[in-house]
Each structure stands twice: as C-alpha cells, then as structure tokens.
MIBA-87629 format. One record per residue: residue in three letters; x, y, z of N, C-alpha, C in turn. Coordinates in steps of 0.2 Angstrom, whole numbers, plus 5000, padded with zeros to 4 digits. Layout:
BEGIN
alaXYZXYZXYZ...
***
This chain:
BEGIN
unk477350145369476950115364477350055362unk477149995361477449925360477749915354unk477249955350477349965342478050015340unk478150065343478650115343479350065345unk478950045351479949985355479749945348unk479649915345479749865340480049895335unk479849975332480049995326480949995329unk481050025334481950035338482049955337unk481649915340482149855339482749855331unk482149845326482149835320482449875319unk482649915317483149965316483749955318unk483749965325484349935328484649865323unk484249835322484549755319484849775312unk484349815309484449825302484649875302unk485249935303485449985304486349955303unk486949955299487349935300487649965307unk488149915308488549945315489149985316unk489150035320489350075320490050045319unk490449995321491149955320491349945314unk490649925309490649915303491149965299unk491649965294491850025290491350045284unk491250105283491850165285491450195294unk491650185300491350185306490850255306unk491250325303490950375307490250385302unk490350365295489550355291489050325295unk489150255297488650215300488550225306unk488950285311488850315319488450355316unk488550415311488150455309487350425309unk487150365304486750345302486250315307unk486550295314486450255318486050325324unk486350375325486450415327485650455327unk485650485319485050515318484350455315unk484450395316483650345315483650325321unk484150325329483850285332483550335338unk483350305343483350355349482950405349unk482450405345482150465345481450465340unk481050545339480350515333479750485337unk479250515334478650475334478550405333unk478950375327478850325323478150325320unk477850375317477150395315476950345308unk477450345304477650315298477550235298unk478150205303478250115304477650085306unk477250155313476450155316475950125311unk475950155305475550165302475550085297unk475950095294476250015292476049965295unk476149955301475849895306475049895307unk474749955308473949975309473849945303unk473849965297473549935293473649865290unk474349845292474549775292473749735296unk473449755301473249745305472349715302unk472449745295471749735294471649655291unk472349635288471949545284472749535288unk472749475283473349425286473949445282unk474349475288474949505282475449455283unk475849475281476549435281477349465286unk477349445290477449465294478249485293unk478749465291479049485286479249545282unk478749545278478849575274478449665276unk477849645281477649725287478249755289unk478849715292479249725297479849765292unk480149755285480549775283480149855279unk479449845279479249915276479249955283unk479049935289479249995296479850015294unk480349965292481049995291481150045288unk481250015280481150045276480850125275unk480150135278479750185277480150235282unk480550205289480950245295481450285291unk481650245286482450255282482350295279unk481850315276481750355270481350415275unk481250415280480850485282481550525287unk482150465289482450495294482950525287unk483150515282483450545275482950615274unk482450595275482250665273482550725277unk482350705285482650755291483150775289unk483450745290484350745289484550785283unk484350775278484350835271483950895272unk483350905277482950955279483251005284unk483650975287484051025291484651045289unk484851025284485651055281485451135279unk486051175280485851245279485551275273unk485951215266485551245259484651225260unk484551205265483751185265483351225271unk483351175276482951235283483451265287unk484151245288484551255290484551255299unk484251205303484051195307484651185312unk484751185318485251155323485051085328unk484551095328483951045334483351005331unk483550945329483050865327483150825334unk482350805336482250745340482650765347unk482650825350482850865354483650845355unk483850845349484750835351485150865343unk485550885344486150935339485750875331unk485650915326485550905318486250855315unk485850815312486550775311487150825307unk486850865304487750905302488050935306unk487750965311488050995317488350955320unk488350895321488550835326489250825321unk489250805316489650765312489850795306unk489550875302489650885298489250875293unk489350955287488950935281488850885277unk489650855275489650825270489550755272unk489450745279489450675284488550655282unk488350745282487450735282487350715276unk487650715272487550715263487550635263unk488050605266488150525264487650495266unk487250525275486850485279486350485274unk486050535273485450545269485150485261unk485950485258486050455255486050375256unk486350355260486550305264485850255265unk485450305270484850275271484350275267unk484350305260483850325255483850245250unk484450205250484650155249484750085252unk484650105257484550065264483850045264unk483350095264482550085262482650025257unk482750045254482649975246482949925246unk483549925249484049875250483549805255unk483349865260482949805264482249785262unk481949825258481149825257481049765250unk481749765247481749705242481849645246unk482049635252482349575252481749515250unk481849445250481449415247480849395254unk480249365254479849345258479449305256unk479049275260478549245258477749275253unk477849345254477649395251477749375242unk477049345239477149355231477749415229unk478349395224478749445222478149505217unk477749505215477349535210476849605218unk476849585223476349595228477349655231unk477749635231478349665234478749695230unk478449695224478749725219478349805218unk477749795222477249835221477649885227unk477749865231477649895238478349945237unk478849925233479549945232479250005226unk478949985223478650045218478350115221unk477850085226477450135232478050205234unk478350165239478850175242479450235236unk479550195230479850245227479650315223unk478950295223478550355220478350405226unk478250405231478150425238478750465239unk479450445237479950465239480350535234unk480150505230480550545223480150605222unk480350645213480050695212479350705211unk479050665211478350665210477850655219unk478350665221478250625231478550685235unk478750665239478950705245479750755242unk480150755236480550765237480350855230unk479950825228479650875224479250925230unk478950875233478450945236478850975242unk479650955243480051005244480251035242unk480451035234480751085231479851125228unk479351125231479051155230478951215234unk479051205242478851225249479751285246unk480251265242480951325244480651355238unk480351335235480251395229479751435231unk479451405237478851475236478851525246unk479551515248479651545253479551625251unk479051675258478951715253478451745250unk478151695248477551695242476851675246unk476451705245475851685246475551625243unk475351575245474951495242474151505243unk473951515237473251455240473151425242unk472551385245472351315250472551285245unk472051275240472351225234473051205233unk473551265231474051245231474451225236unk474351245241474751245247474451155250unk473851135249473851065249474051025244unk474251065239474550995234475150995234unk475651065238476251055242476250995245unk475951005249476050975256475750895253unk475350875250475250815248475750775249unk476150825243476950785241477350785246unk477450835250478150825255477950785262unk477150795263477350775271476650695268unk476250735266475550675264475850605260unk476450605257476650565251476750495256unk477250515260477550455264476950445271unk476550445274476050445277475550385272unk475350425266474950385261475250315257unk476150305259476550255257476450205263unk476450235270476650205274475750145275unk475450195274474750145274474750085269unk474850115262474750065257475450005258unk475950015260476349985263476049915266unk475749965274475649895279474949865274unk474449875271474049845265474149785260unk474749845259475049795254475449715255unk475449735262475949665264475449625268unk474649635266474249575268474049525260unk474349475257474049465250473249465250unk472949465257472049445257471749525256unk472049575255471649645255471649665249unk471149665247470749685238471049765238unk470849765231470849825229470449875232unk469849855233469149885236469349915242unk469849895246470149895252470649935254unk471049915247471649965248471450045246unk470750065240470550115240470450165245unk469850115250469850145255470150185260unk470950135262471550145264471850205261unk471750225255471950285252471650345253unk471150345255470550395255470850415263unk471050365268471350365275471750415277unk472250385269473050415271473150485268unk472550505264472750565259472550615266unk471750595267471850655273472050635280unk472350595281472850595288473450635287unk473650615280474350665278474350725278unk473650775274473350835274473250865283unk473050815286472950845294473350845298unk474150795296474550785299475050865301unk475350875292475250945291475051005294unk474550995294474251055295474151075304unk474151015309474351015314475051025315unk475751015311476251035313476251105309unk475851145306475951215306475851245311unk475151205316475051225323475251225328unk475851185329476151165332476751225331unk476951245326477651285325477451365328unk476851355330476551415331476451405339unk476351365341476051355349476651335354unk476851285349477151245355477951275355unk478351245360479151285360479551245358unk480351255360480751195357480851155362unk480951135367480851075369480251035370unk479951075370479251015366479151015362unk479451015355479550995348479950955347unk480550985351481350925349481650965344unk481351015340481551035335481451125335unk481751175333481651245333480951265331unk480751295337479951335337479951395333unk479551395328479351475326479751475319unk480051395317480451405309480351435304unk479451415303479251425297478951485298unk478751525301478651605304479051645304unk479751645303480451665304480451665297unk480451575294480751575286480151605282unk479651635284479151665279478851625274unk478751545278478451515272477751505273unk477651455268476851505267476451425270unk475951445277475851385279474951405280unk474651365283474051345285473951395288unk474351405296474151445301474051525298unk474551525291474851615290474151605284unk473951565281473251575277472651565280unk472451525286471851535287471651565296unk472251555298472251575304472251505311unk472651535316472651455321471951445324unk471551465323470951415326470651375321unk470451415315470251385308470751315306unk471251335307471851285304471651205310unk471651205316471551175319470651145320unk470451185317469651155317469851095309unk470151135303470251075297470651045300unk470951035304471450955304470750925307unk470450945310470050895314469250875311unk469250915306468550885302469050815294unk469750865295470050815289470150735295unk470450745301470150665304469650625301unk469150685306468450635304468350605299unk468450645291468350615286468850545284unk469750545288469950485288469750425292unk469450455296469250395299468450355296unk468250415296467550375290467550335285unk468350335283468450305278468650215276unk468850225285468750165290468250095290unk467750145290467050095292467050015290unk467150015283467249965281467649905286unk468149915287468549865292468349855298unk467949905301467349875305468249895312unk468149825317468549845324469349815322unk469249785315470249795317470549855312unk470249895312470449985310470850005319unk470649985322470550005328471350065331unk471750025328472250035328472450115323unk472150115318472250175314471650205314unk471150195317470950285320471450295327unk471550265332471850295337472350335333unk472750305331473350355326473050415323unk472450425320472350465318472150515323unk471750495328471550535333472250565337unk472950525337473550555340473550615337unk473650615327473850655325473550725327unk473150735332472450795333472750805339unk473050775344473150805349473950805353unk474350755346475150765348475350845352unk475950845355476250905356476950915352unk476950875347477650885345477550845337
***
C-alpha cells in the first residue's frame, strides 16, 4: 500500500539516526518503529486528511507522530512487568533485542518524539495545531490509552461486562484509533465541527471493532501470522470479547460495529472512500 511505503518513508526521515549519540537508544528506537506494522493509525490520519483541503505538512507529522506514540505503547506492552511478550512485528520485543532498561528509554524517547514533531510550526493555524497536540495528548495519557491499560492489568482474572470491558478498551486500543481520525481532520482547516462529529462517531466504533477483531484473532490465528505470540490473552486470563460472548458472536459485533462506522460516513459522500476501505480491513485482517 502506498500509504503505508509513505508512513516508512517519514519515519525513516524523522526518526534520529542510529550514528546519532547516544547510538544504541536511537538503534533501539529505529529498530522497533521501522520495518514492520500495519501502519493502521498514520492510515487513518491521511484517509481522513482526505476529506477537505488539508495541509500537507502538518497530516504528515501527525502519521508520525500518532506512529510514535502507538510504537511506545508496544514497546512498554511487551516488557515483563506488563504482557511480558518475546515476539512484536514477527521479530525479538525490543527488550529482548537490547534489554529492559534500553525498552524503558525507547518508549520514552518516542513518547516525546510524537510532540516534538506534531508541534513543529506549519502553515496549519497555530490555534488548529494546537488542538491536534491536545488530541494526541489526551488519547495518549491516563484518561486515553494508558489508563485503559492500567485498566485491562487490574482486571486480569476477573470477569468484565460488555459495558465495562468497552470502556476498557475505548481507552487502550479505541483512544488512539479515534486520535488518529481527528488528527488527519483536524489538519484540513476547511472541515467544520458538523464533520469532525461525524469523524468521531467513525473512530469510536472502528476502535471498538478493531479490538474486538484482535481478541479473534488471538484465538484463531498463530504466531507467525500475528507477528506476535498466539493465545496471550487466553493464557493471561484476561477478560476479552471472545471469553464474554463467544467467537462467532464476537465476530458478528465487529462487523455490525463496521457498518455502523461506515454509516457514519455518508455525509462525505466518495472521498470517505479511503476510510471505509480501512474499516472494511479491520474485518478481514489476519493479524
């Protein structure tokens, strides 16, 4: 996909160089963002960029950006105090490659690196990139993806309602999904409020169905066709979709959750075109 070689470009560019000091931080860092991923996130950013006149600039540092902050997440999600994984993007977990306390700075590193780049100045009203750096940080932090981590270890074990276990997942996996939309949105100044709504209604159940297809996936598919260790969350006992409603059910909701994202669409008429296909991936990925 053209869109994915674009997001490696950028990355590559904006990523420091491995030469750079201190070398083995930035090899780590270079290491675990490049070469690998869906790029589901930068995807999503550019599809919606797609719908008014964005500014080309400023879309390209939110691919970045949005890349930085979800390859931080892995990288913290695989160290042992969390999933304690060995296998991200079908090759060794950045602490196994380089070590724990190498993993702790990557994460770091790049979590800083998002903002560093997502502020740089553009042709983008500073008041319009101000917002976008806001998204991004609320998406990311405890009320975002980092909480509804510490949501997801506290309740290994435990039984979740649907309710509950969606407002998990909102926050860990739905947060940045729903950033990544408002993002590429937000870097068109021509798309109203009325527009970016809708764009919200898109992201919240894409993020819900993205989920819930990777709880089907840790049930179906193996690990070389994940890239990452099959049957984790079955093992670790936590509390998913598949284990509440069963894998056929589970997989009938990501796909009525689709359709109601893409309904949400209409409004945009043929340049959505790019973000239903995305949505429609998210139904039939293998990984």
């Amino acid at each position: 996909m053209r869109a994915a070689a674009q997001t490696e470009l950028l990355l590559q560019k904006m990523l420091p160089e491995s030469q750079v000091i201190p070398h083995d931080l930035h090899e780590a860092m270079r290491y675990s963002a490049l070469d690998g991923g869906k790029r589901l996130r930068p995807l999503l950013v550019l599809a919606a960029a797609e719908l008014g006149n964005s500014v080309q600039a400023a879309c390209e540092l939110a691919m970045v950006a949005i890349e930085c902050i979800h390859v931080y997440s892995l990288v913290h999600d695989d160290m042992p105090a969390m999933d304690n994984d060995s296998l991200r993007r079908g090759k060794p977990t950045c602490h196994v490659q380089f070590g724990e306390a190498t993993a702790l700075l990557v994460g770091d590193a790049l979590q800083t690196l998002a903002f560093d780049v997502l502020s740089t100045p553009t042709d983008l009203s500073p008041a319009r990139q101000l917002r976008m750096i806001q998204v991004l940080a609320k998406a990311s932090g405890s009320t975002g993806m980092a909480g509804g981590q510490a949501i997801d270890l506290a309740n290994v074990g435990r039984h979740l309602s649907q309710t509950a276990l969606e407002q998990m997942h909102s926050l860990k996996t739905g947060a940045l999904i729903h950033a990544a939309v408002q993002l590429g949105g937000l870097s068109c100044p021509d798309i109203s409020e009325e527009q970016l709504a809708h764009l919200d209604v898109y992201a919240r159940r894409l993020g819900l169905a993205f989920q819930v297809i990777d709880d089907v996936l840790d049930c179906e598919a193996d690990t070389a066709t994940l890239g990452k260790t099959a049957g984790k969350d079955a093992d670790a006992d936590k509390p998913t979709y598949v284990k509440l409603l069963g894998l056929s059910t589970a997989r009938h909701y990501a796909e009525d959750l689709v359709t109601q994202a893409i309904a949400a669409l209409e409004p945009f008429g043929d340049k959505a075109e790019r973000l239903r296909a995305l949505a429609e991936f998210v139904i039939v990925r293998k990984n």
